[in-house]
C-alpha positions as protocol buffer text, in pm:
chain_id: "A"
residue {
  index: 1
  type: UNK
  ca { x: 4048 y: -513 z: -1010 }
}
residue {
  index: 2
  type: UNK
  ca { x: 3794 y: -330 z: -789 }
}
residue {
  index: 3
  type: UNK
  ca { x: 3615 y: -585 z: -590 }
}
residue {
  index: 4
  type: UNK
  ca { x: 3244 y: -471 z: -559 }
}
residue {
  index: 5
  type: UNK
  ca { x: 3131 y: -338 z: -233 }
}
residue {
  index: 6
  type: UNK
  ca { x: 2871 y: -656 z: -57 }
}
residue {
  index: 7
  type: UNK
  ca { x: 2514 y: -523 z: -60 }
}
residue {
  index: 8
  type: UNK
  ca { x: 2303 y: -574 z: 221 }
}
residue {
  index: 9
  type: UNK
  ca { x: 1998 y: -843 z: 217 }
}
residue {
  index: 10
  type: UNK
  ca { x: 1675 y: -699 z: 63 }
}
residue {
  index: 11
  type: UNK
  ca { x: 1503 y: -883 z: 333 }
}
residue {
  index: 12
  type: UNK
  ca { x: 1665 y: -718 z: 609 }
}
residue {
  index: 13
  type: UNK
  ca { x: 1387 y: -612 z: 870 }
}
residue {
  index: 14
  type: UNK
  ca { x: 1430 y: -229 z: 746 }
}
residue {
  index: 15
  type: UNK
  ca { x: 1364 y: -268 z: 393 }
}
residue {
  index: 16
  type: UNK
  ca { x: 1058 y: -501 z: 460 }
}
residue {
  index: 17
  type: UNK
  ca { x: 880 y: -289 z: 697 }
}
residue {
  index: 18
  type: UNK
  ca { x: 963 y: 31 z: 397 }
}
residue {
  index: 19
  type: UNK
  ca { x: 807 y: -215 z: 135 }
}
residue {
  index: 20
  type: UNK
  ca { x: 540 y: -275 z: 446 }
}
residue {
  index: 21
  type: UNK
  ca { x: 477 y: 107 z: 486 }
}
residue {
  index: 22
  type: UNK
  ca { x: 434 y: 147 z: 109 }
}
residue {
  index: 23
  type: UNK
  ca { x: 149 y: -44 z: 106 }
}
residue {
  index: 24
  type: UNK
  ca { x: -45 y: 50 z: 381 }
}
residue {
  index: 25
  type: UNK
  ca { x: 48 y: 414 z: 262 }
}
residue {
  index: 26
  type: UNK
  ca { x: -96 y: 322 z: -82 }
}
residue {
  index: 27
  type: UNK
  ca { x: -424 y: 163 z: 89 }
}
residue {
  index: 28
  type: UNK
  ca { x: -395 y: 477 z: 289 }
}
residue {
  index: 29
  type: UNK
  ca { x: -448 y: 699 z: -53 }
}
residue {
  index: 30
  type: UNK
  ca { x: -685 y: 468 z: -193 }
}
residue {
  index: 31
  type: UNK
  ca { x: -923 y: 475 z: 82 }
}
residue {
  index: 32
  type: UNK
  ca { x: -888 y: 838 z: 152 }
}
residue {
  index: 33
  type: UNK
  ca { x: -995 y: 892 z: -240 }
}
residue {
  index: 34
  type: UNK
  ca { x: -1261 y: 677 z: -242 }
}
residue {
  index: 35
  type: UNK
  ca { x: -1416 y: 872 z: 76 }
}
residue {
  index: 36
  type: UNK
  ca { x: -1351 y: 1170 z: -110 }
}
residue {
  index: 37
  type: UNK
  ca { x: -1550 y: 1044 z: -405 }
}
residue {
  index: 38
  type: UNK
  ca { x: -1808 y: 905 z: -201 }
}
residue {
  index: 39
  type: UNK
  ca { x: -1854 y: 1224 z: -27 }
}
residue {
  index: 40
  type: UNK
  ca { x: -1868 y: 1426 z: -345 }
}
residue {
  index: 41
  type: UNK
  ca { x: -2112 y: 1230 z: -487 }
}
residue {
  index: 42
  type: UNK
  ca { x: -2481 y: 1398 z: -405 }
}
residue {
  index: 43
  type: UNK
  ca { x: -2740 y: 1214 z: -202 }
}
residue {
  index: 44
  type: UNK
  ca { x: -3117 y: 1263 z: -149 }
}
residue {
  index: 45
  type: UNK
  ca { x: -3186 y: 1510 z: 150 }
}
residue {
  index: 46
  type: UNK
  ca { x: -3395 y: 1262 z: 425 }
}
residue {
  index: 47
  type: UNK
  ca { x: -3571 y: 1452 z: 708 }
}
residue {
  index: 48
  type: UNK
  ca { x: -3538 y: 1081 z: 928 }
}
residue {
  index: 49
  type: UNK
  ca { x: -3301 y: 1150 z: 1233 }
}
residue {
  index: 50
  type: UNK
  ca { x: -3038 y: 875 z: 1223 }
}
residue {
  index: 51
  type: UNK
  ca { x: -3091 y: 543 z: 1462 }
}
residue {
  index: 52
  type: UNK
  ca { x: -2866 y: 536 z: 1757 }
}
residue {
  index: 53
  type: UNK
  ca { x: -2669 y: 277 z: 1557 }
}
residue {
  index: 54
  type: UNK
  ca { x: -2555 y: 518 z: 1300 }
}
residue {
  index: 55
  type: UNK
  ca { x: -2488 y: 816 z: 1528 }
}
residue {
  index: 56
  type: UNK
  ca { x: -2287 y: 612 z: 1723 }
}
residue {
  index: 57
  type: UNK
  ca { x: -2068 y: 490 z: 1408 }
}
residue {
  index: 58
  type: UNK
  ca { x: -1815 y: 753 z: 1458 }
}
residue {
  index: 59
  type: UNK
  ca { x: -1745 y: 639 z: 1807 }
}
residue {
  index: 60
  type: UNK
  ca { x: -1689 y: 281 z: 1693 }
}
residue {
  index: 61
  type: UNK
  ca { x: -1508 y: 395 z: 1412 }
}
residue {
  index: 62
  type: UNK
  ca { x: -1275 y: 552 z: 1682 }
}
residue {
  index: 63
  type: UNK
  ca { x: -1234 y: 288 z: 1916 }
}
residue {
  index: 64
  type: UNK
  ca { x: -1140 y: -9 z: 1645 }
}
residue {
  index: 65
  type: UNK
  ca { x: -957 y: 220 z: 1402 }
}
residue {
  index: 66
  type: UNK
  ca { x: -646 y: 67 z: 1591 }
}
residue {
  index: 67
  type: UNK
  ca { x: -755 y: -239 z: 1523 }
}
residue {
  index: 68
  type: UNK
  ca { x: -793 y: -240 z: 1194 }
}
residue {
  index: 69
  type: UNK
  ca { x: -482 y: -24 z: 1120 }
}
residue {
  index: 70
  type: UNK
  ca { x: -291 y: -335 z: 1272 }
}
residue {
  index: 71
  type: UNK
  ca { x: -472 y: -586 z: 1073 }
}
residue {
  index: 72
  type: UNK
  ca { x: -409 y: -408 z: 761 }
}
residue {
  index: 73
  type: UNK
  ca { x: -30 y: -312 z: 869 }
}
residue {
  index: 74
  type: UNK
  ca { x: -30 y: -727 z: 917 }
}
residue {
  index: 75
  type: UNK
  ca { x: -181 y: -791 z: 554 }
}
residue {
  index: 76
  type: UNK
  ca { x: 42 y: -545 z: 380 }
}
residue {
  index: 77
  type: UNK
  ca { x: 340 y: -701 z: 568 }
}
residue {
  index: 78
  type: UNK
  ca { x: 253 y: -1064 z: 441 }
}
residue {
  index: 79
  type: UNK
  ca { x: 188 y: -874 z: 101 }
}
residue {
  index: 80
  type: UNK
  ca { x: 494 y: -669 z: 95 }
}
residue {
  index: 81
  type: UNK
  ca { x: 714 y: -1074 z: 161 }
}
residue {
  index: 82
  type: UNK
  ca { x: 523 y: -1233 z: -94 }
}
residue {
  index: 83
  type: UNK
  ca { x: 550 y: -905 z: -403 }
}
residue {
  index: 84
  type: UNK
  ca { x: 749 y: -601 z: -343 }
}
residue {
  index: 85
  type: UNK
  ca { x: 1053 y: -756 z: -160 }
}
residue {
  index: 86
  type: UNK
  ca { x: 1100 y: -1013 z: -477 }
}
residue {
  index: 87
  type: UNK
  ca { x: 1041 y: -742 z: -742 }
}
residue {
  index: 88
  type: UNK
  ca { x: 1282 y: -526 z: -543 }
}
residue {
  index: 89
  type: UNK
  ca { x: 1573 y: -799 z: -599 }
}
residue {
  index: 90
  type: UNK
  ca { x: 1494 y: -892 z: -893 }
}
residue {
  index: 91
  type: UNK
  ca { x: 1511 y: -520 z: -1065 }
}
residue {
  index: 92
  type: UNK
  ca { x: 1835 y: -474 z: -792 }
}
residue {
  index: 93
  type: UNK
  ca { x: 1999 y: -769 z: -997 }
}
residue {
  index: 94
  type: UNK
  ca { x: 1877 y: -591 z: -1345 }
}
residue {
  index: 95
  type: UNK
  ca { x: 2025 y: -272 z: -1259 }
}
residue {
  index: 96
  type: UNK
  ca { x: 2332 y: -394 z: -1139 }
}
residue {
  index: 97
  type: UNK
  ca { x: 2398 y: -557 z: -1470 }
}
residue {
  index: 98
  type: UNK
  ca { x: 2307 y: -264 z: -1686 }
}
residue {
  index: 99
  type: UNK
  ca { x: 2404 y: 50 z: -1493 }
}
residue {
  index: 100
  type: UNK
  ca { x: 2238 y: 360 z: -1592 }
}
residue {
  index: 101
  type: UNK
  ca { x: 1980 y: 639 z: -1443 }
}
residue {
  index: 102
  type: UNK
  ca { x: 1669 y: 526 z: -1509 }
}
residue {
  index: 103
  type: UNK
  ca { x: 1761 y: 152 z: -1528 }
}
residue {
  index: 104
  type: UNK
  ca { x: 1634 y: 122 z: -1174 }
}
residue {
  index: 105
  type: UNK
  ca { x: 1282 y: 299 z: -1232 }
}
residue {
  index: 106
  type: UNK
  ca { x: 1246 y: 71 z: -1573 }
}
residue {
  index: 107
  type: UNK
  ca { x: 1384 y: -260 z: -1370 }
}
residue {
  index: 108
  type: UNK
  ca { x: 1110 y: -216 z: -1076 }
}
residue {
  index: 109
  type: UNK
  ca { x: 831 y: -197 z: -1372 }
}
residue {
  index: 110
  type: UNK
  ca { x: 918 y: -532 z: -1536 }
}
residue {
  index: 111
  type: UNK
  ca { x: 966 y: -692 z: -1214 }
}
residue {
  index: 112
  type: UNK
  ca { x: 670 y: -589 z: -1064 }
}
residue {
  index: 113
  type: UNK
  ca { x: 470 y: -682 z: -1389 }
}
residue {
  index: 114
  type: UNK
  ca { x: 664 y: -1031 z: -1354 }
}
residue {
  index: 115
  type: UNK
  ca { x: 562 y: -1087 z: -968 }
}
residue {
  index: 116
  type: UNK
  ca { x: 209 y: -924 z: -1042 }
}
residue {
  index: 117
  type: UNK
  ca { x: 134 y: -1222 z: -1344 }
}
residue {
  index: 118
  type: UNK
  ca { x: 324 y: -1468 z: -1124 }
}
residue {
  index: 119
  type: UNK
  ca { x: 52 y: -1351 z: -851 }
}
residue {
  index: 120
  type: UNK
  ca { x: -238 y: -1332 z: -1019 }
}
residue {
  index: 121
  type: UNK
  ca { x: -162 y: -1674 z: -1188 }
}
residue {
  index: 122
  type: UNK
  ca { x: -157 y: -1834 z: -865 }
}
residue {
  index: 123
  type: UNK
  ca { x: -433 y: -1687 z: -697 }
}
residue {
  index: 124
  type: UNK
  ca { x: -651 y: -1819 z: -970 }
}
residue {
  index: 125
  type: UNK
  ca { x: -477 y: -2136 z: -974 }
}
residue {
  index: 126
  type: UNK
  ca { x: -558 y: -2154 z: -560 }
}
residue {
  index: 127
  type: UNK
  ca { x: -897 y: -2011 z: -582 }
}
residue {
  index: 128
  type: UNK
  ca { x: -999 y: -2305 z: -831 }
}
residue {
  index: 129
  type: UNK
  ca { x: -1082 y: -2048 z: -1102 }
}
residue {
  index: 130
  type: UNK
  ca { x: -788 y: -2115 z: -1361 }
}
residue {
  index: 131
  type: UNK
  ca { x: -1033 y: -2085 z: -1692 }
}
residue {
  index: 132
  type: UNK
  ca { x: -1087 y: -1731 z: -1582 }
}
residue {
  index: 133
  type: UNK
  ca { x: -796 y: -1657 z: -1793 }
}
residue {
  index: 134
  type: UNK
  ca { x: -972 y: -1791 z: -2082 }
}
residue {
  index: 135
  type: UNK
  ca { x: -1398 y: -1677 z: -2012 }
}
residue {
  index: 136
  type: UNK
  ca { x: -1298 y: -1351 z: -1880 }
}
residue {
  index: 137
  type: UNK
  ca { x: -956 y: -1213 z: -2038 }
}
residue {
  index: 138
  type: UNK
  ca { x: -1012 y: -878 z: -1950 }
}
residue {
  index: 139
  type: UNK
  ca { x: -1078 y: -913 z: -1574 }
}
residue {
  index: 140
  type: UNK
  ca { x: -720 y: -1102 z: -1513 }
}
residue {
  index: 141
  type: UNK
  ca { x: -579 y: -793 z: -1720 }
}
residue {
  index: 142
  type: UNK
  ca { x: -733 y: -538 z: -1520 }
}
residue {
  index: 143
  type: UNK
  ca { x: -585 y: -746 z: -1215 }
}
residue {
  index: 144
  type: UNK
  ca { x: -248 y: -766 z: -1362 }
}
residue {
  index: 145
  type: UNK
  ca { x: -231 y: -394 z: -1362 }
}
residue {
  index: 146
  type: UNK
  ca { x: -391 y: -329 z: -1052 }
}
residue {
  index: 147
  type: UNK
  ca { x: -113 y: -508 z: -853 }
}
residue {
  index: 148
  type: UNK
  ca { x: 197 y: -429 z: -1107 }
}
residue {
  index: 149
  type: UNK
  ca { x: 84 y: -51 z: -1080 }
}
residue {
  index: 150
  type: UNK
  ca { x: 83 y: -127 z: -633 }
}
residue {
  index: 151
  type: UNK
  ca { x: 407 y: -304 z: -634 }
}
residue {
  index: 152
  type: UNK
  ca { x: 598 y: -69 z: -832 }
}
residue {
  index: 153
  type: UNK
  ca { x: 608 y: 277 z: -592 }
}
residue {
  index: 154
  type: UNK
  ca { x: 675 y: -20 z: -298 }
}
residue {
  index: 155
  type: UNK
  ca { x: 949 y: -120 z: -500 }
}
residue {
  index: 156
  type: UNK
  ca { x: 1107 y: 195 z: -579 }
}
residue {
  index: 157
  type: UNK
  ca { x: 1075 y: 261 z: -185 }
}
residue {
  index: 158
  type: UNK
  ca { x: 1220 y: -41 z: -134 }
}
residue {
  index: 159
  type: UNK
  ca { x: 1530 y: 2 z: -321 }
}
residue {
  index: 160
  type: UNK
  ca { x: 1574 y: 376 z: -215 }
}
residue {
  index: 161
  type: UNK
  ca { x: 1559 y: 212 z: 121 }
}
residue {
  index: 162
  type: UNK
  ca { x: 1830 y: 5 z: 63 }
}
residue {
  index: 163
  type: UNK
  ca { x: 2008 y: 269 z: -108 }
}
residue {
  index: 164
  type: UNK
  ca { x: 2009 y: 499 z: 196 }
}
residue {
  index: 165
  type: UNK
  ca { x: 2070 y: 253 z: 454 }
}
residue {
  index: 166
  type: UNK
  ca { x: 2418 y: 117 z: 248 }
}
residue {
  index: 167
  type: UNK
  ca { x: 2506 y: 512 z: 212 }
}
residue {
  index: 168
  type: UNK
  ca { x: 2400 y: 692 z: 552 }
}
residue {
  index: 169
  type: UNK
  ca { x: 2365 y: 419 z: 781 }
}
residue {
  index: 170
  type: UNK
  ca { x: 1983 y: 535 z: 883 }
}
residue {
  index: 171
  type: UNK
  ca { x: 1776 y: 216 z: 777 }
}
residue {
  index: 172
  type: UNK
  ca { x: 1470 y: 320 z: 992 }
}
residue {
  index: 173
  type: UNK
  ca { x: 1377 y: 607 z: 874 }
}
residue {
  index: 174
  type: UNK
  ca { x: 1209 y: 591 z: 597 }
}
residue {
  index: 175
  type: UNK
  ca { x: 1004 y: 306 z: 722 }
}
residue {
  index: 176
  type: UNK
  ca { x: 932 y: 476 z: 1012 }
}
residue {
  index: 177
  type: UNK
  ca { x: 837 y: 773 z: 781 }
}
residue {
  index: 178
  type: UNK
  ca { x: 599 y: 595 z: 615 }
}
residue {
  index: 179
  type: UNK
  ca { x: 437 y: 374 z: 841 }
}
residue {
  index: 180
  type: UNK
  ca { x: 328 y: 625 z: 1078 }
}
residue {
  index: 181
  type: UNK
  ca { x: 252 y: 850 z: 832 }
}
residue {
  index: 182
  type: UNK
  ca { x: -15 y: 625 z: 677 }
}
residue {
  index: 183
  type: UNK
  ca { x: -107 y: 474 z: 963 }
}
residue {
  index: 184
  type: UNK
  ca { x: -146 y: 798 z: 1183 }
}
residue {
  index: 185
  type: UNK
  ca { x: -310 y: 1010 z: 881 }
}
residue {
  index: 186
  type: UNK
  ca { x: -645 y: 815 z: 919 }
}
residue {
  index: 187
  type: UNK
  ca { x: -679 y: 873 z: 1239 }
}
residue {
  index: 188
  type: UNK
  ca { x: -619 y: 1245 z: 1222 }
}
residue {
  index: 189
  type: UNK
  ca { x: -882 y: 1240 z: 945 }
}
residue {
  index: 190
  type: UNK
  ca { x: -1168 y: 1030 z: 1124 }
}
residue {
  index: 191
  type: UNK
  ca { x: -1082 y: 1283 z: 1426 }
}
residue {
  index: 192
  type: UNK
  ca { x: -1113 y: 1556 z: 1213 }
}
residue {
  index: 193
  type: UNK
  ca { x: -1455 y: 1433 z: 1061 }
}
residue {
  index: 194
  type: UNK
  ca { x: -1571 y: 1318 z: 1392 }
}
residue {
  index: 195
  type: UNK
  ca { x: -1512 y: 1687 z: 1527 }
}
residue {
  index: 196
  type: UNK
  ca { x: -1648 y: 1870 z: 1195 }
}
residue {
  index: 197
  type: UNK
  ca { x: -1996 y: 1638 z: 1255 }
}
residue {
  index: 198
  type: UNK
  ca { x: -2004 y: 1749 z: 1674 }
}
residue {
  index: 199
  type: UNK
  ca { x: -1937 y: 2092 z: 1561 }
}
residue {
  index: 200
  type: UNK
  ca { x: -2177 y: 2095 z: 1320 }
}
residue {
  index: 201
  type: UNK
  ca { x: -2434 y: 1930 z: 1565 }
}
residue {
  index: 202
  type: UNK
  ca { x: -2383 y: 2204 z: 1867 }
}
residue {
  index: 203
  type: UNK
  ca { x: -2408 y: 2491 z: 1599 }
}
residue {
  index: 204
  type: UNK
  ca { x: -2761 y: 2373 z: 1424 }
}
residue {
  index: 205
  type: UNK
  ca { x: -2878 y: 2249 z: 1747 }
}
Protein backbone atom coordinates (compact mmCIF):
# COMPACT_ATOMS: atom_id res chain seq x y z
CA UNK A 1 0.00 0.00 0.00
CA UNK A 2 1.20 3.54 -0.85
CA UNK A 3 1.72 5.34 2.34
CA UNK A 4 0.62 9.03 1.79
CA UNK A 5 3.26 11.60 1.52
CA UNK A 6 3.12 13.89 5.36
CA UNK A 7 1.80 17.37 4.53
CA UNK A 8 3.30 20.23 6.02
CA UNK A 9 1.45 22.34 8.97
CA UNK A 10 -1.04 24.96 7.61
CA UNK A 11 0.28 27.12 10.29
CA UNK A 12 3.72 27.11 9.22
CA UNK A 13 5.03 30.85 9.25
CA UNK A 14 4.82 30.84 5.20
CA UNK A 15 1.35 29.98 4.75
CA UNK A 16 0.20 32.45 7.54
CA UNK A 17 1.91 35.44 6.35
CA UNK A 18 0.21 34.25 2.40
CA UNK A 19 -3.23 34.08 4.27
CA UNK A 20 -1.74 37.54 6.00
CA UNK A 21 -0.96 39.12 2.53
CA UNK A 22 -4.40 38.14 1.22
CA UNK A 23 -6.00 40.24 3.40
CA UNK A 24 -4.22 43.25 3.47
CA UNK A 25 -4.21 42.77 -0.45
CA UNK A 26 -8.04 42.53 -0.28
CA UNK A 27 -8.23 45.76 2.11
CA UNK A 28 -5.75 46.99 -0.41
CA UNK A 29 -8.60 46.63 -3.36
CA UNK A 30 -11.28 47.69 -1.21
CA UNK A 31 -9.86 50.90 -0.26
CA UNK A 32 -8.41 51.67 -3.59
CA UNK A 33 -12.24 51.24 -4.99
CA UNK A 34 -13.80 53.12 -2.61
CA UNK A 35 -11.30 56.17 -3.44
CA UNK A 36 -12.11 55.54 -6.86
CA UNK A 37 -15.81 55.90 -6.17
CA UNK A 38 -15.37 58.68 -3.98
CA UNK A 39 -13.44 60.49 -6.52
CA UNK A 40 -15.93 59.83 -9.26
CA UNK A 41 -18.60 61.02 -7.45
CA UNK A 42 -19.15 65.02 -8.37
CA UNK A 43 -18.80 67.70 -5.75
CA UNK A 44 -19.86 71.39 -5.59
CA UNK A 45 -17.07 73.72 -7.09
CA UNK A 46 -15.98 76.10 -3.73
CA UNK A 47 -13.89 79.20 -4.59
CA UNK A 48 -12.48 78.92 -0.51
CA UNK A 49 -8.64 78.13 -0.67
CA UNK A 50 -8.11 75.12 1.60
CA UNK A 51 -6.83 75.78 5.47
CA UNK A 52 -3.27 74.89 6.01
CA UNK A 53 -4.66 71.77 7.72
CA UNK A 54 -6.01 70.31 4.60
CA UNK A 55 -3.15 71.25 2.25
CA UNK A 56 -0.94 69.76 4.45
CA UNK A 57 -3.01 66.30 4.52
CA UNK A 58 -1.00 64.82 1.81
CA UNK A 59 2.17 65.30 3.72
CA UNK A 60 0.74 63.55 6.78
CA UNK A 61 -0.75 61.10 4.72
CA UNK A 62 2.92 60.42 3.63
CA UNK A 63 4.69 60.36 6.72
CA UNK A 64 2.15 57.80 8.73
CA UNK A 65 1.21 55.74 5.67
CA UNK A 66 3.93 53.35 7.23
CA UNK A 67 2.30 53.37 10.12
CA UNK A 68 -0.78 52.43 9.32
CA UNK A 69 0.29 49.85 6.67
CA UNK A 70 1.89 48.03 9.79
CA UNK A 71 -1.11 48.32 11.90
CA UNK A 72 -3.27 46.94 9.31
CA UNK A 73 -0.51 44.19 8.19
CA UNK A 74 -0.84 43.44 12.29
CA UNK A 75 -4.82 43.24 12.14
CA UNK A 76 -4.95 41.13 9.05
CA UNK A 77 -2.29 38.84 10.65
CA UNK A 78 -4.46 38.31 13.91
CA UNK A 79 -7.40 38.00 11.29
CA UNK A 80 -5.76 35.70 8.91
CA UNK A 81 -4.98 33.09 12.68
CA UNK A 82 -8.34 33.45 13.78
CA UNK A 83 -10.36 32.74 9.80
CA UNK A 84 -8.42 31.88 6.80
CA UNK A 85 -5.78 29.53 8.37
CA UNK A 86 -8.85 27.29 9.94
CA UNK A 87 -10.95 27.41 6.73
CA UNK A 88 -7.76 26.51 4.88
CA UNK A 89 -7.51 23.08 6.97
CA UNK A 90 -10.62 22.44 7.19
CA UNK A 91 -11.38 22.46 3.16
CA UNK A 92 -7.49 20.72 3.02
CA UNK A 93 -9.14 17.79 5.10
CA UNK A 94 -12.42 17.94 2.64
CA UNK A 95 -10.43 17.66 -0.38
CA UNK A 96 -8.28 15.11 0.72
CA UNK A 97 -11.22 12.88 1.32
CA UNK A 98 -12.99 13.51 -1.93
CA UNK A 99 -10.29 14.10 -4.55
CA UNK A 100 -11.31 15.89 -7.56
CA UNK A 101 -10.58 19.41 -9.51
CA UNK A 102 -12.70 21.68 -8.21
CA UNK A 103 -13.17 19.94 -4.79
CA UNK A 104 -10.64 22.38 -3.42
CA UNK A 105 -12.34 25.70 -4.81
CA UNK A 106 -15.92 24.19 -3.48
CA UNK A 107 -14.15 22.99 0.04
CA UNK A 108 -12.64 26.68 0.74
CA UNK A 109 -16.42 28.08 0.14
CA UNK A 110 -18.11 25.91 2.80
CA UNK A 111 -15.36 26.37 5.12
CA UNK A 112 -15.11 29.83 4.90
CA UNK A 113 -19.01 30.15 5.19
CA UNK A 114 -18.51 27.76 8.38
CA UNK A 115 -15.63 30.04 10.05
CA UNK A 116 -17.50 33.28 8.75
CA UNK A 117 -21.05 32.11 10.92
CA UNK A 118 -18.74 30.71 13.59
CA UNK A 119 -17.28 34.46 13.54
CA UNK A 120 -19.97 36.45 13.29
CA UNK A 121 -21.77 34.34 16.02
CA UNK A 122 -19.19 35.18 18.39
CA UNK A 123 -18.62 38.63 17.78
CA UNK A 124 -22.21 39.23 18.60
CA UNK A 125 -22.08 36.95 21.40
CA UNK A 126 -18.80 39.24 22.76
CA UNK A 127 -20.19 42.50 21.77
CA UNK A 128 -23.36 41.79 24.06
CA UNK A 129 -25.64 42.06 21.00
CA UNK A 130 -26.79 38.28 20.59
CA UNK A 131 -30.72 39.25 19.76
CA UNK A 132 -29.33 40.96 16.73
CA UNK A 133 -29.81 37.71 15.09
CA UNK A 134 -33.37 37.86 15.84
CA UNK A 135 -34.37 42.20 15.48
CA UNK A 136 -32.17 42.55 12.58
CA UNK A 137 -31.84 39.18 10.41
CA UNK A 138 -30.69 40.78 7.50
CA UNK A 139 -27.72 42.75 8.91
CA UNK A 140 -25.99 39.36 10.42
CA UNK A 141 -26.65 37.99 6.74
CA UNK A 142 -25.07 40.72 5.02
CA UNK A 143 -22.12 40.11 7.61
CA UNK A 144 -22.00 36.48 6.99
CA UNK A 145 -21.26 37.17 3.41
CA UNK A 146 -19.08 39.95 3.80
CA UNK A 147 -16.46 37.82 5.67
CA UNK A 148 -17.22 34.25 3.86
CA UNK A 149 -16.77 36.21 0.46
CA UNK A 150 -12.96 37.78 2.36
CA UNK A 151 -11.91 34.48 3.63
CA UNK A 152 -12.41 32.54 0.62
CA UNK A 153 -9.61 34.15 -2.08
CA UNK A 154 -7.27 34.02 1.45
CA UNK A 155 -8.06 30.57 1.53
CA UNK A 156 -7.50 29.56 -1.89
CA UNK A 157 -4.03 31.52 -1.46
CA UNK A 158 -3.51 29.74 1.38
CA UNK A 159 -3.76 26.33 0.08
CA UNK A 160 -1.95 27.20 -3.27
CA UNK A 161 0.66 28.27 -0.81
CA UNK A 162 0.92 25.15 0.67
CA UNK A 163 0.67 23.49 -2.53
CA UNK A 164 3.78 25.18 -3.93
CA UNK A 165 5.87 25.08 -0.99
CA UNK A 166 5.29 20.86 -0.67
CA UNK A 167 6.08 20.82 -4.66
CA UNK A 168 8.96 23.50 -5.35
CA UNK A 169 10.34 24.08 -2.10
CA UNK A 170 9.81 28.15 -2.46
CA UNK A 171 7.39 28.88 0.59
CA UNK A 172 8.18 32.67 0.54
CA UNK A 173 7.26 33.70 -2.39
CA UNK A 174 4.06 34.10 -2.75
CA UNK A 175 3.76 35.77 0.57
CA UNK A 176 6.33 37.92 -0.21
CA UNK A 177 4.42 38.54 -3.53
CA UNK A 178 1.61 39.62 -1.96
CA UNK A 179 2.51 41.45 0.95
CA UNK A 180 4.60 43.90 -0.69
CA UNK A 181 2.50 44.14 -3.39
CA UNK A 182 -0.42 45.42 -1.31
CA UNK A 183 1.43 47.01 1.00
CA UNK A 184 3.81 48.95 -1.47
CA UNK A 185 0.82 49.71 -4.08
CA UNK A 186 -0.64 52.42 -1.68
CA UNK A 187 2.16 54.09 -1.36
CA UNK A 188 2.94 54.33 -5.04
CA UNK A 189 -0.64 55.59 -5.38
CA UNK A 190 -0.67 58.37 -2.53
CA UNK A 191 2.83 59.34 -4.28
CA UNK A 192 1.32 59.40 -7.41
CA UNK A 193 -1.72 61.60 -6.19
CA UNK A 194 0.49 63.66 -4.08
CA UNK A 195 2.62 64.49 -7.33
CA UNK A 196 -0.56 64.83 -9.78
CA UNK A 197 -1.95 67.65 -6.95
CA UNK A 198 1.92 69.60 -6.92
CA UNK A 199 1.84 69.33 -10.57
CA UNK A 200 -1.31 70.55 -10.93
CA UNK A 201 -0.55 73.42 -8.39
CA UNK A 202 2.84 74.76 -10.28
CA UNK A 203 0.89 74.59 -13.69
CA UNK A 204 -2.39 76.80 -12.57
CA UNK A 205 -0.26 78.81 -10.39
Amino acid sequence: MKQETPRRSLWAPSTLATATGALVAEAAVAALASFLRASAQPTAPTTDKLSPSEDDSGVFGIVFLPFFLAAGTLVAAVLAAALVVPAAVLARRTASRRPGRWVPAVSATAAAAAVAAAAVLAALVLSGHPGALVAHPAACLYWWLGVAAAIVPAALLTLVADRRAATAGKPWRLPLWLLGGSCLGPVAGLLLVVAGVLAHHAVTD
